[in-house]
C-alpha positions in Angstrom: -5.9 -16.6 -13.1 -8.5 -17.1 -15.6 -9.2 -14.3 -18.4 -6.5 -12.0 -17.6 -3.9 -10.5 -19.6 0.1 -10.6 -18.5 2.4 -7.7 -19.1 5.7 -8.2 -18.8 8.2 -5.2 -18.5 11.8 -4.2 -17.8 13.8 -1.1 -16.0 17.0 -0.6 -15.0 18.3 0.3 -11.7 21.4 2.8 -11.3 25.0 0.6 -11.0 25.1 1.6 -7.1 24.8 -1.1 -4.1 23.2 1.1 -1.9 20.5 2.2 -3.7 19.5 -0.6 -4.7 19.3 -2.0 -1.1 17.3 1.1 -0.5 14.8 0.7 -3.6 14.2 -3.0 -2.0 13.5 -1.6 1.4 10.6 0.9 -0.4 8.8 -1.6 -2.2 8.6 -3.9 0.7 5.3 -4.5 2.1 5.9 -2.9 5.5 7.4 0.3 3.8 6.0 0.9 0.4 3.4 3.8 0.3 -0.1 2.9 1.5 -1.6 5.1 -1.8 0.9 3.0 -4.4 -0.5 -0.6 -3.9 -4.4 1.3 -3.3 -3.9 3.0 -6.7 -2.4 0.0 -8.8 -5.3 -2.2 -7.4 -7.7 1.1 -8.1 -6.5 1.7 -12.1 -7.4 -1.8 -12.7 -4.7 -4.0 -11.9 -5.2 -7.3 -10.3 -1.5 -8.7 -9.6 1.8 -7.2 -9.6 5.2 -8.6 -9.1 8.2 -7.0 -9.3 12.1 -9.1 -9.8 15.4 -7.6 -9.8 18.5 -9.5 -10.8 21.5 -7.3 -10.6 20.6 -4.0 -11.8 17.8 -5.5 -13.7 13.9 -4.9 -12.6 11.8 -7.1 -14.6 7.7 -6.9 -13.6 4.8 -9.0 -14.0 1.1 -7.1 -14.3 -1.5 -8.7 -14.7 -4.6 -7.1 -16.0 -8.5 -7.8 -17.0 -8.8 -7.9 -20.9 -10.9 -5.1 -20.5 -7.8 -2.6 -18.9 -6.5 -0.2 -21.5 -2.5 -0.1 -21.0 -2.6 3.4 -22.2 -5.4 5.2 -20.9 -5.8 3.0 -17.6 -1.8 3.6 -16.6 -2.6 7.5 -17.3 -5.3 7.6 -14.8 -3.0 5.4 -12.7 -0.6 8.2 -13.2 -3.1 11.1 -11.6 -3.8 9.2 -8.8 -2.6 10.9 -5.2 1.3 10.9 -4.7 1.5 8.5 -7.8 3.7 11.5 -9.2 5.3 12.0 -5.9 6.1 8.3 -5.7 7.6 7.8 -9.2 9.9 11.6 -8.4 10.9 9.6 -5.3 11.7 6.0 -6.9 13.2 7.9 -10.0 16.5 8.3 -8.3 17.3 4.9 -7.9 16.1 4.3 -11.5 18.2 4.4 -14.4 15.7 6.9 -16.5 14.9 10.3 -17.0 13.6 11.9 -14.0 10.0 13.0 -14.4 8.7 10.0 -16.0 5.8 7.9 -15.5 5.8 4.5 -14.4 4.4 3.8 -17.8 6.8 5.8 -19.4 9.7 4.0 -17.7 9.0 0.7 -17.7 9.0 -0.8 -21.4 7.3 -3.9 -22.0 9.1 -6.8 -23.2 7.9 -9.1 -26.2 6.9 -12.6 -25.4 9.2 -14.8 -28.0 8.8 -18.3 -27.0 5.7 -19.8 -25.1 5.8 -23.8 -24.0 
């Protein structure tokens, strides 16, 4: 895409098979909240992609140059069961329960670039 800005940002998972199995099956397209993708589109995001390698999330935004990473995942943040939704994912997340999404996921700095 043309004239947008990538994010790149990391989280771990907890060390357990099972939830991990389960935190795949809630952020698969057929079972993933209806209000989570609504609101990520609605706060200004135009693509997200999430990949997990062992315990490891690593995640892909990409935003307008305009979007404000700290203001625009705040209002992402007050958006209907956005709160509920990160409680919910927090348990299979290796972080401190009651965090935001923003809060959580730390982006990564870009060191090489071909």
């Amino acid at each position: 895409m043309k004239n947008t800005v990538r994010r790149c940002l990391t989280l771990d998972l907890k060390a357990d098979d099972k939830l991990i199995e389960e935190y795949r099956f809630w952020h698969s397209p057929e079972n993933i909240w209806k209000e989570i993708p609504e609101g990520i589109r609605k706060a200004g995001i135009l693509d997200m992609e999430i990949y997990l390698l062992g315990t490891r999330l690593f995640m892909i935004v990409e935003t307008t140059p305009e979007f404000d990473w700290e203001k625009d995942m705040k209002r992402l943040s007050e958006f209907p069961r956005q709160k509920e939704w990160e409680d919910f994912v927090s348990r299979f997340q290796a972080s401190v329960p009651g965090q935001a999404s923003s809060e959580k996921w730390k982006l990564m700095e870009r060191i090489f670039k071909l």
